[in-house]
Structures are given as C-alpha cells and as structure tokens.
mmCIF file of the C-alpha atoms, coordinates in Angstrom:
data_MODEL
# 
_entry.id   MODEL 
# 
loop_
_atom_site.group_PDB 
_atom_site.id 
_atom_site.type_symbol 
_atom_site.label_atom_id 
_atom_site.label_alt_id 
_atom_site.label_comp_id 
_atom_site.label_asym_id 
_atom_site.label_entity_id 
_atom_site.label_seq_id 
_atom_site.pdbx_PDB_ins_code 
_atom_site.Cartn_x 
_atom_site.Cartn_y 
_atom_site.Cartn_z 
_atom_site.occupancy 
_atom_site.B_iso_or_equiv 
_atom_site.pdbx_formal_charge 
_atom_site.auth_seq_id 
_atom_site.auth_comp_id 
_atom_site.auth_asym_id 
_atom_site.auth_atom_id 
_atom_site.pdbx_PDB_model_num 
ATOM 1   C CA . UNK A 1 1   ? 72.395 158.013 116.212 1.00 0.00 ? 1   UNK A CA 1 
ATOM 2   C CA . UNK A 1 2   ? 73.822 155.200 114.692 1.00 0.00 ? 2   UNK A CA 1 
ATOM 3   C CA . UNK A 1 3   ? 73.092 154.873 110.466 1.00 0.00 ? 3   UNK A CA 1 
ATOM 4   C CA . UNK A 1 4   ? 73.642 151.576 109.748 1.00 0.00 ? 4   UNK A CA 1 
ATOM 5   C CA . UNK A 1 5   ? 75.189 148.373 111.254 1.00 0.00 ? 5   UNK A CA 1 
ATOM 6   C CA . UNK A 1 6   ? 78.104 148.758 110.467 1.00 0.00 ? 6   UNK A CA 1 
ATOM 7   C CA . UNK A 1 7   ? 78.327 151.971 113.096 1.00 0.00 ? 7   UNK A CA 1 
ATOM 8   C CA . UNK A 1 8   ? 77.106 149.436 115.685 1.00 0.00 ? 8   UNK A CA 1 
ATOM 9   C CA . UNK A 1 9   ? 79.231 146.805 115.205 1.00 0.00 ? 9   UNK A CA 1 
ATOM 10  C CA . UNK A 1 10  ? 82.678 149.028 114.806 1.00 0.00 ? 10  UNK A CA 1 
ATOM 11  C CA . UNK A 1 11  ? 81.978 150.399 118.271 1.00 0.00 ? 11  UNK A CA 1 
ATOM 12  C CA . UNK A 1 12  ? 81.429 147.434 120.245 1.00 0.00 ? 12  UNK A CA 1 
ATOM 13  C CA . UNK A 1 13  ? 84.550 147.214 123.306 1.00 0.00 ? 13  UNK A CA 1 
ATOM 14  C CA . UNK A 1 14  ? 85.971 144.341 121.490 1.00 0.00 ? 14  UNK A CA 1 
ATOM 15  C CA . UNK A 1 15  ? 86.067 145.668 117.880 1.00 0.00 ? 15  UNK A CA 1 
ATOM 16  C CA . UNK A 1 16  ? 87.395 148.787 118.876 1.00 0.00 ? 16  UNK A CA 1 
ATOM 17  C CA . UNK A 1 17  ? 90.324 147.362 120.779 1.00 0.00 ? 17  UNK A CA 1 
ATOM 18  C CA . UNK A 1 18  ? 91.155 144.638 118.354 1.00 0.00 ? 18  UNK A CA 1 
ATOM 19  C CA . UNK A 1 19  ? 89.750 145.468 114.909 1.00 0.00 ? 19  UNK A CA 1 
ATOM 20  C CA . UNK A 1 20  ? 89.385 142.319 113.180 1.00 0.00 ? 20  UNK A CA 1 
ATOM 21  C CA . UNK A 1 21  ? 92.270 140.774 113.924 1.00 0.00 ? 21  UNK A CA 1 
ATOM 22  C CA . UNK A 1 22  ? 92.074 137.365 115.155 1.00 0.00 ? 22  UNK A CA 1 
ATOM 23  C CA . UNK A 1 23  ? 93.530 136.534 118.497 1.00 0.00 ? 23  UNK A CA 1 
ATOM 24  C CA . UNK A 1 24  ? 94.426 132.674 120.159 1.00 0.00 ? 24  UNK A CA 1 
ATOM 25  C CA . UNK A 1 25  ? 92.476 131.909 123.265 1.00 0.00 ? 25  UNK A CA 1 
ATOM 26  C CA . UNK A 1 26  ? 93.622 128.404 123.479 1.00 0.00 ? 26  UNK A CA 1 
ATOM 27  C CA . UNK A 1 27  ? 96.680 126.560 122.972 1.00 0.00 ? 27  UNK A CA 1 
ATOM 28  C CA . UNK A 1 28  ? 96.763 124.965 119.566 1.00 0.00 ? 28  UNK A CA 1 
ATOM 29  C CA . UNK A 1 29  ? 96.167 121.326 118.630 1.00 0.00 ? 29  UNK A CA 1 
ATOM 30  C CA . UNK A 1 30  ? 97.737 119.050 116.166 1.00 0.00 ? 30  UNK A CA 1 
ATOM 31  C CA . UNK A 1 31  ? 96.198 117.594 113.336 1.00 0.00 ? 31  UNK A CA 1 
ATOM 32  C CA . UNK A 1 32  ? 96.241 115.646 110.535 1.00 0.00 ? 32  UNK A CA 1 
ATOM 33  C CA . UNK A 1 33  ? 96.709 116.656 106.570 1.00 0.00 ? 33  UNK A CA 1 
ATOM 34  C CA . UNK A 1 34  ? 93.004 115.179 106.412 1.00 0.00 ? 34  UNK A CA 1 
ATOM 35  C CA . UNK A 1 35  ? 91.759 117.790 108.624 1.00 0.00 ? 35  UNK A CA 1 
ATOM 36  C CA . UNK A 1 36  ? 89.442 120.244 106.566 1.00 0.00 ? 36  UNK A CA 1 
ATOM 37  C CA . UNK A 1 37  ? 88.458 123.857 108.991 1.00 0.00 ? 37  UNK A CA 1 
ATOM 38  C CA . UNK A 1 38  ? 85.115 124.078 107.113 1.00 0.00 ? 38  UNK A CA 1 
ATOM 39  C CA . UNK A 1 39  ? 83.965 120.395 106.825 1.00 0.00 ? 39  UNK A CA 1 
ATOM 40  C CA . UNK A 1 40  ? 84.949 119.031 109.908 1.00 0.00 ? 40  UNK A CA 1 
ATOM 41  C CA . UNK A 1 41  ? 83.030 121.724 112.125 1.00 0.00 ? 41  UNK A CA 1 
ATOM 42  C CA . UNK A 1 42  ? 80.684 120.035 114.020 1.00 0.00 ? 42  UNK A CA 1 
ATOM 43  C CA . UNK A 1 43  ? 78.642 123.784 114.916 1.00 0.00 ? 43  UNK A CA 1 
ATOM 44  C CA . UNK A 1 44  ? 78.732 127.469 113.415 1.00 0.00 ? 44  UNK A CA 1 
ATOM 45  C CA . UNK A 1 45  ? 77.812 130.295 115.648 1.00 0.00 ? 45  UNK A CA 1 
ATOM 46  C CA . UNK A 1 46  ? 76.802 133.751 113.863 1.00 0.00 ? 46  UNK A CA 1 
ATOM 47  C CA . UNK A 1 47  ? 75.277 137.203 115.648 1.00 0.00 ? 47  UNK A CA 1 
ATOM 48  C CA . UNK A 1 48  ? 73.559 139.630 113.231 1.00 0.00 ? 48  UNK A CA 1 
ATOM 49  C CA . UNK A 1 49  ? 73.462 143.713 114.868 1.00 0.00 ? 49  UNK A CA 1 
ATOM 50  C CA . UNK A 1 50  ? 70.158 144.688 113.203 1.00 0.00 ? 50  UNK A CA 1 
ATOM 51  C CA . UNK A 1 51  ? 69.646 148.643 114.450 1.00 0.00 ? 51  UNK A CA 1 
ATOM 52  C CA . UNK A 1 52  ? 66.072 149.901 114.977 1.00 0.00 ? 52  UNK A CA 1 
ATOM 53  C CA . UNK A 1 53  ? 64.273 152.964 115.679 1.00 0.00 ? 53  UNK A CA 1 
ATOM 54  C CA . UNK A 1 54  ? 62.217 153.810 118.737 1.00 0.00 ? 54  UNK A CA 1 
ATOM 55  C CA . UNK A 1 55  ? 58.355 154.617 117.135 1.00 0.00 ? 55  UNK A CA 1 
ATOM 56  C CA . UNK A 1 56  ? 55.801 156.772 119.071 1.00 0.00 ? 56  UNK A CA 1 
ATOM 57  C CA . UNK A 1 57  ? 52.947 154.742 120.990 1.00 0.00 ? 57  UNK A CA 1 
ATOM 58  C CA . UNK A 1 58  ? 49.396 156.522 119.964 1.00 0.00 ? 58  UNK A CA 1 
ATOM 59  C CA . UNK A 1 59  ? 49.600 158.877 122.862 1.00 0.00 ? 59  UNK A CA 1 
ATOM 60  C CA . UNK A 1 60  ? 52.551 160.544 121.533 1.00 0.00 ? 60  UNK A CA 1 
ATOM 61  C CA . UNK A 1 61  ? 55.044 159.065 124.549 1.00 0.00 ? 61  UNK A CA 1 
ATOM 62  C CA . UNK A 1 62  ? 57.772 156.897 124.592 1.00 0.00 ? 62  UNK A CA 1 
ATOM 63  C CA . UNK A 1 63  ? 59.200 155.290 127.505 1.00 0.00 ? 63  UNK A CA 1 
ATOM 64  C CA . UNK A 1 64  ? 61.221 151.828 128.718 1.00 0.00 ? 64  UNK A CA 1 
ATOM 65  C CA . UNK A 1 65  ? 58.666 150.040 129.816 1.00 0.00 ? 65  UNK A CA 1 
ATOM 66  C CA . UNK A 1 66  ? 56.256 150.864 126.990 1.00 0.00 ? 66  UNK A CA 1 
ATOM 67  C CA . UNK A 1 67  ? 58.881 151.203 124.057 1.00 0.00 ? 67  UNK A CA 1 
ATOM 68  C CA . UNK A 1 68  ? 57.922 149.959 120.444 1.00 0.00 ? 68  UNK A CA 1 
ATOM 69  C CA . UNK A 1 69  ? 60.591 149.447 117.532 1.00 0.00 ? 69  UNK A CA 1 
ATOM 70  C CA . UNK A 1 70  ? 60.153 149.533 114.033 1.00 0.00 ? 70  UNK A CA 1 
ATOM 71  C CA . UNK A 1 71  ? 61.458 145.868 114.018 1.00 0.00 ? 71  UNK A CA 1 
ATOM 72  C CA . UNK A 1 72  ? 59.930 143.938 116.906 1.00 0.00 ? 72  UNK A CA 1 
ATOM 73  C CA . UNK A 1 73  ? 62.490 141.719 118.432 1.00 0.00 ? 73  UNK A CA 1 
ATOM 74  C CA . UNK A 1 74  ? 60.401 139.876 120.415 1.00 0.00 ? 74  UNK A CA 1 
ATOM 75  C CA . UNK A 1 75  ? 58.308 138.824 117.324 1.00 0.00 ? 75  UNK A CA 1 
ATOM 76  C CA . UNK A 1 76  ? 61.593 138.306 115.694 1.00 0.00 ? 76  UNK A CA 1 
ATOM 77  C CA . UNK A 1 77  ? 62.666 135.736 118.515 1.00 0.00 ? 77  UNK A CA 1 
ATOM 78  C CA . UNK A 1 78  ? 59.259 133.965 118.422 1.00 0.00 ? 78  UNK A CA 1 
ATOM 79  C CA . UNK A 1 79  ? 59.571 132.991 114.896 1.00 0.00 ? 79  UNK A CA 1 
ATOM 80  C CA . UNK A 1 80  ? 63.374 131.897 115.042 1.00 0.00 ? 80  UNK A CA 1 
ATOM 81  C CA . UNK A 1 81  ? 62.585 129.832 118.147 1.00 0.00 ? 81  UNK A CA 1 
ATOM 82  C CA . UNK A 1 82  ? 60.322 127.933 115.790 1.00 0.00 ? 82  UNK A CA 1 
ATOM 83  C CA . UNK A 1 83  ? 63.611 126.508 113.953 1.00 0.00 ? 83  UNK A CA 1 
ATOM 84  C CA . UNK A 1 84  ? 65.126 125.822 117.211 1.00 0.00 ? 84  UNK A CA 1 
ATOM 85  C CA . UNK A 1 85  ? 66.256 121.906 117.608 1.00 0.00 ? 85  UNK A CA 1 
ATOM 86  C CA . UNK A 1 86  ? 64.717 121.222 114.242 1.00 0.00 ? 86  UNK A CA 1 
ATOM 87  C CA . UNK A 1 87  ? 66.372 119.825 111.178 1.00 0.00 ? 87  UNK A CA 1 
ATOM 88  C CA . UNK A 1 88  ? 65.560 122.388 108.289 1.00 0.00 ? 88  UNK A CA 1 
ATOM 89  C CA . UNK A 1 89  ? 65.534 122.015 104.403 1.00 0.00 ? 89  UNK A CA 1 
ATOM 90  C CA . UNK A 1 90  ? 67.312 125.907 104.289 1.00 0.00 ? 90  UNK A CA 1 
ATOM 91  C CA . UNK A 1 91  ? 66.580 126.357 100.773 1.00 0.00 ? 91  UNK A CA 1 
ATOM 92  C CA . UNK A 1 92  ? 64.333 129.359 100.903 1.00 0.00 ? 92  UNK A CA 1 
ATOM 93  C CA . UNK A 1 93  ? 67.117 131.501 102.590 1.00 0.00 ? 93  UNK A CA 1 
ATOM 94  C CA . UNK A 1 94  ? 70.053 130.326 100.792 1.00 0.00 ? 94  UNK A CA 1 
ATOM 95  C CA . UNK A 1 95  ? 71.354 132.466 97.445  1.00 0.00 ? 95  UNK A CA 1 
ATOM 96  C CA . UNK A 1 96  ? 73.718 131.029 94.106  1.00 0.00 ? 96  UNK A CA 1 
ATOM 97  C CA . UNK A 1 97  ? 73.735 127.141 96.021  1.00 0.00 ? 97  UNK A CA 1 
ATOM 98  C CA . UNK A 1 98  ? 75.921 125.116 93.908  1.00 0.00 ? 98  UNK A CA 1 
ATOM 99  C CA . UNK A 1 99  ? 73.117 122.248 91.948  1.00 0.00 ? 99  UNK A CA 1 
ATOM 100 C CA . UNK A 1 100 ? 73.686 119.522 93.949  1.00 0.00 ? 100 UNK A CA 1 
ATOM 101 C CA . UNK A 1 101 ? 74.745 121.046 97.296  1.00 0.00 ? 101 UNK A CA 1 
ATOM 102 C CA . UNK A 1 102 ? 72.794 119.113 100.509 1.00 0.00 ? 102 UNK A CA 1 
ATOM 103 C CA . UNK A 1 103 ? 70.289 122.393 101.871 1.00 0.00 ? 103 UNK A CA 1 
ATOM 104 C CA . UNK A 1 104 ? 69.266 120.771 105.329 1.00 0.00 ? 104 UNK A CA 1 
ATOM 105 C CA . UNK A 1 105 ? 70.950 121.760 108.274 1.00 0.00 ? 105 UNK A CA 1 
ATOM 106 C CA . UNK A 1 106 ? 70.407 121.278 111.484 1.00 0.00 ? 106 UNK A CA 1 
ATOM 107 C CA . UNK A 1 107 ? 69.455 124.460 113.707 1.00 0.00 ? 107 UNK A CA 1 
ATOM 108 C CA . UNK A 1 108 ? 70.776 124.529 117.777 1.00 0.00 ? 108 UNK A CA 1 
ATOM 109 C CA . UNK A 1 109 ? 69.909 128.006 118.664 1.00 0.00 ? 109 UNK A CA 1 
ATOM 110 C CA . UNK A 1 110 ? 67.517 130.843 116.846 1.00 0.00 ? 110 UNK A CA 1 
ATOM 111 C CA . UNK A 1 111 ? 67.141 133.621 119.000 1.00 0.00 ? 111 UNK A CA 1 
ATOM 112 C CA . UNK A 1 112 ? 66.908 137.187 118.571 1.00 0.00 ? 112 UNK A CA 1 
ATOM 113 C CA . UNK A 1 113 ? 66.878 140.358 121.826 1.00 0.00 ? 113 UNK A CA 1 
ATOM 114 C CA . UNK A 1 114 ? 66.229 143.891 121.895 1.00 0.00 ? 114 UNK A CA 1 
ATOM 115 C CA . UNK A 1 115 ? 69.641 145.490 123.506 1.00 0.00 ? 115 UNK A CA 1 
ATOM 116 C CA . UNK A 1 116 ? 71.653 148.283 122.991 1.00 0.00 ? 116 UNK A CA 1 
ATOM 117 C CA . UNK A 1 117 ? 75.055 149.736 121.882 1.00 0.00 ? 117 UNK A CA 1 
ATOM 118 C CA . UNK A 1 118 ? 76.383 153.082 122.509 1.00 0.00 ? 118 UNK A CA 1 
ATOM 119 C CA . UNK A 1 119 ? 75.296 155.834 120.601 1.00 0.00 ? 119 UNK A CA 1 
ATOM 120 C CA . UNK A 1 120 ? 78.276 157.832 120.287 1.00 0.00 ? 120 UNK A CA 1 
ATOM 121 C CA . UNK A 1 121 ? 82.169 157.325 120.528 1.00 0.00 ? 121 UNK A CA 1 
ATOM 122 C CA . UNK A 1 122 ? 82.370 159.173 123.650 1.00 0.00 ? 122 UNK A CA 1 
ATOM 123 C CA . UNK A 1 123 ? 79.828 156.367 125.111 1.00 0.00 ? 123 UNK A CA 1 
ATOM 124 C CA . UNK A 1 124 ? 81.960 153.479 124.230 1.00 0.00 ? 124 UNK A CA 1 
ATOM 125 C CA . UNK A 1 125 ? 82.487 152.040 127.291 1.00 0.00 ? 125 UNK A CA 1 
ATOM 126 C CA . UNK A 1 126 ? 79.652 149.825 127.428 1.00 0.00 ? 126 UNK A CA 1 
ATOM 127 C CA . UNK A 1 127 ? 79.135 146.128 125.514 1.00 0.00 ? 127 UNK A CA 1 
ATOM 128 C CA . UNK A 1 128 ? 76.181 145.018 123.547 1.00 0.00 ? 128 UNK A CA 1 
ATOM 129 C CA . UNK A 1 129 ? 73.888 144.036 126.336 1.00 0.00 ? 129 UNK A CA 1 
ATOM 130 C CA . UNK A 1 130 ? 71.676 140.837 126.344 1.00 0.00 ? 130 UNK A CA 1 
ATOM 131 C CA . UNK A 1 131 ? 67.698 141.209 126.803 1.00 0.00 ? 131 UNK A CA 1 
ATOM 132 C CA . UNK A 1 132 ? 67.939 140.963 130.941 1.00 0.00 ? 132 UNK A CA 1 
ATOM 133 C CA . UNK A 1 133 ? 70.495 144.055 131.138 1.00 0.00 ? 133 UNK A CA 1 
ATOM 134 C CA . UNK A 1 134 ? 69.657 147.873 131.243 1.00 0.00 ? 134 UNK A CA 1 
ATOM 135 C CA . UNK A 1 135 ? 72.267 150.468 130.283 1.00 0.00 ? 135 UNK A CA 1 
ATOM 136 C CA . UNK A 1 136 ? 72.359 152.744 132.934 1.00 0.00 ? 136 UNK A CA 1 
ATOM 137 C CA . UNK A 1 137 ? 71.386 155.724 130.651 1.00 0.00 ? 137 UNK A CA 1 
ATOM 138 C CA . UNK A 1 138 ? 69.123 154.592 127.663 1.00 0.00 ? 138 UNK A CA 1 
ATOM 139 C CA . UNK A 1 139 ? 68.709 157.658 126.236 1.00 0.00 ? 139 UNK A CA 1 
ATOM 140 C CA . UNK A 1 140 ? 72.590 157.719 125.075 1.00 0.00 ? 140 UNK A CA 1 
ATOM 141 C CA . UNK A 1 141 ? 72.442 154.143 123.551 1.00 0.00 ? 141 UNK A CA 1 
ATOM 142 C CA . UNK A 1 142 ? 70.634 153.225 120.133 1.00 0.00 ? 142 UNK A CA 1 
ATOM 143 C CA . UNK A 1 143 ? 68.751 150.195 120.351 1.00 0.00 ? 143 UNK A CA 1 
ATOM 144 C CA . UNK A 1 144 ? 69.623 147.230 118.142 1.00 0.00 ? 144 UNK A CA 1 
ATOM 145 C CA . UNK A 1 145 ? 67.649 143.601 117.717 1.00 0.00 ? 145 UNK A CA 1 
ATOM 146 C CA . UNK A 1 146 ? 70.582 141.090 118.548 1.00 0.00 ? 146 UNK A CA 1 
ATOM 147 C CA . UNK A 1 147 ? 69.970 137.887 116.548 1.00 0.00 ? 147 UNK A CA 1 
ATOM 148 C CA . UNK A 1 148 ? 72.207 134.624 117.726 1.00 0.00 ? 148 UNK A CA 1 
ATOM 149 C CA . UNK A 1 149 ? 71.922 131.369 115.657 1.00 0.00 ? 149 UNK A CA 1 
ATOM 150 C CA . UNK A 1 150 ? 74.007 128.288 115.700 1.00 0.00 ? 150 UNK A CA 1 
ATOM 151 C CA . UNK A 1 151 ? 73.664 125.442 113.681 1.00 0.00 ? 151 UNK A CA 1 
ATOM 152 C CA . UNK A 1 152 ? 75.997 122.558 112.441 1.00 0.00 ? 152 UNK A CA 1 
ATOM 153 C CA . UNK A 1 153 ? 76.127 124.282 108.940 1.00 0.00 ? 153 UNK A CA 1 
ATOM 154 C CA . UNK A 1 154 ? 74.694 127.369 106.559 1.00 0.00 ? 154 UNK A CA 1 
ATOM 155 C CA . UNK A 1 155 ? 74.543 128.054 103.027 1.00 0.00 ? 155 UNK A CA 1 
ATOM 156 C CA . UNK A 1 156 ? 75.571 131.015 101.446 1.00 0.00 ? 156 UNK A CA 1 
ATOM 157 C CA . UNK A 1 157 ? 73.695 134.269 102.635 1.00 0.00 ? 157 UNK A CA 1 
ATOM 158 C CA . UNK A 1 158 ? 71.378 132.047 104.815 1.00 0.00 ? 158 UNK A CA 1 
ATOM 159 C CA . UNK A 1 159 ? 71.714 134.165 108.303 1.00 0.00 ? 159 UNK A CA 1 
ATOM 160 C CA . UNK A 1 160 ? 71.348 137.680 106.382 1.00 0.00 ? 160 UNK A CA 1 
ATOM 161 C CA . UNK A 1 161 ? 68.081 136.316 104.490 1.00 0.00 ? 161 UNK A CA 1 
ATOM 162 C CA . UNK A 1 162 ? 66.542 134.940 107.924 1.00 0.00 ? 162 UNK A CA 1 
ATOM 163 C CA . UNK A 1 163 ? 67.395 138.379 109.394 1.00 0.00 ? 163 UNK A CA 1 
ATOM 164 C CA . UNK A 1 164 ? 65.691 140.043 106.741 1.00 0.00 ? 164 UNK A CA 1 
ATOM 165 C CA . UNK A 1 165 ? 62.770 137.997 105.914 1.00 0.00 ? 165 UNK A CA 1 
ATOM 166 C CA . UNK A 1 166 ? 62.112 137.709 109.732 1.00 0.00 ? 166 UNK A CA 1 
ATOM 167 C CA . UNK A 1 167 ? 62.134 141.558 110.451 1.00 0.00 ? 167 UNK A CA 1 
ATOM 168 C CA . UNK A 1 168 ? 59.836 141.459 107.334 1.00 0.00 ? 168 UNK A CA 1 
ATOM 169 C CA . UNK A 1 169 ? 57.349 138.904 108.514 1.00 0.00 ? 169 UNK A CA 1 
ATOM 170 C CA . UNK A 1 170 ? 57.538 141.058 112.054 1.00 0.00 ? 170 UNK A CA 1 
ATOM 171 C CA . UNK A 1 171 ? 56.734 144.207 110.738 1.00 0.00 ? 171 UNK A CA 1 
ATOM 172 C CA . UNK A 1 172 ? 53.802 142.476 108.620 1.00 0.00 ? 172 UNK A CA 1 
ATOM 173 C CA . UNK A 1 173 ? 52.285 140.697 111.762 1.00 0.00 ? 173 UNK A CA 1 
ATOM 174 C CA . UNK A 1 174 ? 52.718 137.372 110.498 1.00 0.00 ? 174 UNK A CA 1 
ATOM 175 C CA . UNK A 1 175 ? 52.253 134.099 112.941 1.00 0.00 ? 175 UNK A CA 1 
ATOM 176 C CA . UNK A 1 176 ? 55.267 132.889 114.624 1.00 0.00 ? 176 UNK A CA 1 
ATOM 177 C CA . UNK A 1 177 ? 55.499 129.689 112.266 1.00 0.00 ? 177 UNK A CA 1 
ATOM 178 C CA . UNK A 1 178 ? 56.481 131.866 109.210 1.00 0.00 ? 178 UNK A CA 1 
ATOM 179 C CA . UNK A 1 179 ? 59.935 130.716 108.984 1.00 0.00 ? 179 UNK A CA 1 
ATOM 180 C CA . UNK A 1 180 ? 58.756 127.199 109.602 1.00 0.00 ? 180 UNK A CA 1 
ATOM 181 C CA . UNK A 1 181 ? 56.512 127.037 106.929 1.00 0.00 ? 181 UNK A CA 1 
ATOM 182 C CA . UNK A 1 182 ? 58.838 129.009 104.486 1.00 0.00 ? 182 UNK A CA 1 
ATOM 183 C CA . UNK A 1 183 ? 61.765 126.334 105.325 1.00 0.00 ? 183 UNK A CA 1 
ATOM 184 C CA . UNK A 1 184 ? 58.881 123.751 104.297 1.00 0.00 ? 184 UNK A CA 1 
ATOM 185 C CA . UNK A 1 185 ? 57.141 124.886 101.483 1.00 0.00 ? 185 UNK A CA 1 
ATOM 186 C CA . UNK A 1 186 ? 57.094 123.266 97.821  1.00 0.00 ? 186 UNK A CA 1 
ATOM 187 C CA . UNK A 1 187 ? 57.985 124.248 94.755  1.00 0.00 ? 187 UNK A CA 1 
ATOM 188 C CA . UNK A 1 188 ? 61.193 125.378 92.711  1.00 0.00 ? 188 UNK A CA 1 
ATOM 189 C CA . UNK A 1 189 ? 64.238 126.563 94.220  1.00 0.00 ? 189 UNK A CA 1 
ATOM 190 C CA . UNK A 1 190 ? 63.820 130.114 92.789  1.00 0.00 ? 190 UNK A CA 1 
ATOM 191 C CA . UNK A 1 191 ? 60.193 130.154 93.508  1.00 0.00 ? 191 UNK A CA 1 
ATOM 192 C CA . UNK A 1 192 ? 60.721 129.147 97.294  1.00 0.00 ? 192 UNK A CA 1 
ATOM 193 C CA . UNK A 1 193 ? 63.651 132.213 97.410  1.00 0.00 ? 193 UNK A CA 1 
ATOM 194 C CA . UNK A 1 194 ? 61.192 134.419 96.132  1.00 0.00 ? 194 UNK A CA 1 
ATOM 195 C CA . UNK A 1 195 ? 58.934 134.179 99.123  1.00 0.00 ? 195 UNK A CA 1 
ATOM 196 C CA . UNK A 1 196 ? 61.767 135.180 101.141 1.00 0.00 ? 196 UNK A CA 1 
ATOM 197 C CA . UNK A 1 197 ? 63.277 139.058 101.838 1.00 0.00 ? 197 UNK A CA 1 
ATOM 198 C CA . UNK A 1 198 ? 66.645 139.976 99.637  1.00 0.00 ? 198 UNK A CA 1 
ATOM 199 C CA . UNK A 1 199 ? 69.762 139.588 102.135 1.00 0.00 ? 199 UNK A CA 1 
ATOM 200 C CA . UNK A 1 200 ? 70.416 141.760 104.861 1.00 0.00 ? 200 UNK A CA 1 
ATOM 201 C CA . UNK A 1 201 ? 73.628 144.344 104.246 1.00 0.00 ? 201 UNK A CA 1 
ATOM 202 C CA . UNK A 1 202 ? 76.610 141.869 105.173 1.00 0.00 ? 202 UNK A CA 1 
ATOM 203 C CA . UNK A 1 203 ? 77.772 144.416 107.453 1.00 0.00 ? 203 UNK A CA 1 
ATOM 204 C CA . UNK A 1 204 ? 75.832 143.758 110.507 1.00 0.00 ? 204 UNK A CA 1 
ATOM 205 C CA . UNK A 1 205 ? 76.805 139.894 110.232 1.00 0.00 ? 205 UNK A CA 1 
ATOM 206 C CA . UNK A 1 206 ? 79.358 138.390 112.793 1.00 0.00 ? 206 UNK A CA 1 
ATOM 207 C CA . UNK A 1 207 ? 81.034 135.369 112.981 1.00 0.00 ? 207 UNK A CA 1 
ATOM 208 C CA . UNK A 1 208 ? 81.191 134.442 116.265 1.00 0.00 ? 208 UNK A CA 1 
ATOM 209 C CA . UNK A 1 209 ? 82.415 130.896 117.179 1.00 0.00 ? 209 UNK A CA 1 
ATOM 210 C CA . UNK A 1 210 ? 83.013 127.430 115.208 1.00 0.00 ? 210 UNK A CA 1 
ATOM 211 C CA . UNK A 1 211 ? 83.235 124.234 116.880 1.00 0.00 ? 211 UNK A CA 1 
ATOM 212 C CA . UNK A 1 212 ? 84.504 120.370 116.350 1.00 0.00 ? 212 UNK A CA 1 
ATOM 213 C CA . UNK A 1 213 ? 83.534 118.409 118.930 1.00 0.00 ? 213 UNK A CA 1 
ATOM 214 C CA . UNK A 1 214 ? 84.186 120.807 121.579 1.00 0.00 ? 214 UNK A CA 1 
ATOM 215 C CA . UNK A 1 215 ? 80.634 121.824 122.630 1.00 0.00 ? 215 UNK A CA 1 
ATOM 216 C CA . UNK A 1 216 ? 78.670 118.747 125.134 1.00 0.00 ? 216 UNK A CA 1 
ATOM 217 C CA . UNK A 1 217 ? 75.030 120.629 123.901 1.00 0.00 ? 217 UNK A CA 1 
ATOM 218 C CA . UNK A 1 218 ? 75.964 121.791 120.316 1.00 0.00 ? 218 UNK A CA 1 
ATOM 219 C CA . UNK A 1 219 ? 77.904 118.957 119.185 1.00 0.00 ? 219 UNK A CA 1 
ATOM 220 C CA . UNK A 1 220 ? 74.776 116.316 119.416 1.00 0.00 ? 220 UNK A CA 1 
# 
C-alpha cells in the first residue's frame, strides 16, 4: 500500500512515462515583451492526490458498495462545491502573503472524488480514475480522494490548506458551509489562518493546466 502521496502521484501512466518534464501540445504563439506567464493567466487549474484508508463498518465488513474512508470524499466535495462560482476573500488558507497583496479570487471549480491508483508497480497500467469509473480489481488499487480546483488565481499554499482543513472539517462532521464561512469570517489575518489546518505535504499537489483566454467557461 501506498505511504504517502508522493507514491501515488509517481505512479500515475503519465508521470511514469514522462517524469516531470514538460512536453508542447500546441504550436507556440507569439507575444509581446509585455506579456507576463503569471499575471496574464486568465485561470489556474491544480489536482491534489490525497491517499486514504479503507475503515471497518461496525459489523466488521468492508465492501464497494458499503466502503468508508478515513477522509470522506464525498463530504470533502460538498464543502468545496460551496466555493464553486463564488468570489472568495482566500485569506484564511493563504500562508507568508506579501502586506498588501489583493486575497480574493475568484473560484470556477471545487470538487473533490473518491478514485483509485494502483497499488503496486506491477499494477501500473491503470490511470487515476474519476468518481463514475471502477478498476476492474479494487482490491489491488489504494484509494485516494482526488481534489480538482480552478480558479483565476491562488495565494501561496492556498490549495494544500483547503485540502487539509477540508479533510479536517470532514473527519469532524462539520456542515458543508465550513469553508464558506472560514473564507468569510472576521478578524486578523493570523487569527483567521489559525482556524484553518497547517498545509498539506506539497507532494500530493499538481499543477495541472493554466489558461489566457483560451477556456469559453473558465475565462468569464
């Protein structure tokens, strides 16, 4: 079984093929000297690989249709669906913010699924799944809460403190307006961070798309 994210992530069809070297899918465009990657990116896509273990129901069983995690995704999904389409002051999850940096940002897509990755080298051949696929043999795959988010920018360790406080908040039973509220409440800077988890491990985080003006539904 996998350890950490980092075994997840490393195994993944793409990653093993390519490492992390970055390929060109598209031809390249011109542009001016004006032209600044991080500032004129009109949308930032990111995928966190949280693993999490399989716990007992109270009759001692496990089984797919009846499976409980340590980190419930679905929960997970419920509260980042509450930031969905909403313009949110990201202060709480952000960490060392310049004074004077803008914090609101505007969130396209908060999501999170339960899928799966292989659980061993010699089971490689399979891709992180989304929620609506099965593996064809569970039992060899180690299950992992996918989380997908997209907005038109982030602050510095935002994504891996939403991970973490959200998995939090899940495994404490909170409502699904947490986030919401924590993206909302008053007072200081540091006191609003401190009602938020420490970052997740950076090594589950991937950067997985950037966009300027390229997208018809992410671009508005």
């Amino acid at each position: 079984p996998f350890n950490s994210a980092s075994d997840a992530f490393q195994l993944h069809p793409d990653i093993r093929s390519y490492g992390t070297t970055l390929r060109v899918t598209s031809a390249p465009e011109k542009v001016t000297e004006r032209f600044h990657a991080t500032f004129a990116a009109t949308w930032r896509r990111y995928v966190y690989i949280l693993p999490i273990n399989r716990i007992d129901r109270i009759d001692g069983k496990t089984g797919d249709g009846d499976e409980s995690y340590d980190v419930d995704p679905s929960a997970v999904d419920a509260m980042l669906r509450k930031l969905s389409g909403k313009t949110v002051d990201a202060t709480a999850f952000a960490r060392d913010t310049p004074q004077g940096k803008p914090s609101s940002c505007r969130v396209k897509v908060a999501r999170a699924f339960l899928s799966r990755v292989p659980s061993s080298v010699g089971d490689g051949d399979e891709e992180i799944r989304d929620e609506d696929e099965t593996p064809t043999n569970p039992s060899t795959h180690q299950p992992v809460c996918v989380v997908e988010l997209v907005a038109d920018r982030f602050l510095r360790k935002q994504v891996r403190v939403l991970v973490a406080t959200a998995a939090r908040e899940a495994n404490c039973g909170a409502t699904s307006d947490v986030l919401l509220a924590l993206s909302r409440a008053g007072g200081s800077a540091r006191e609003r961070r401190m009602a938020t988890a420490p970052p997740a491990p950076a090594v589950g985080l991937v950067f997985a798309g950037v966009g300027y003006g390229d997208h018809p539904e992410w671009d508005a």
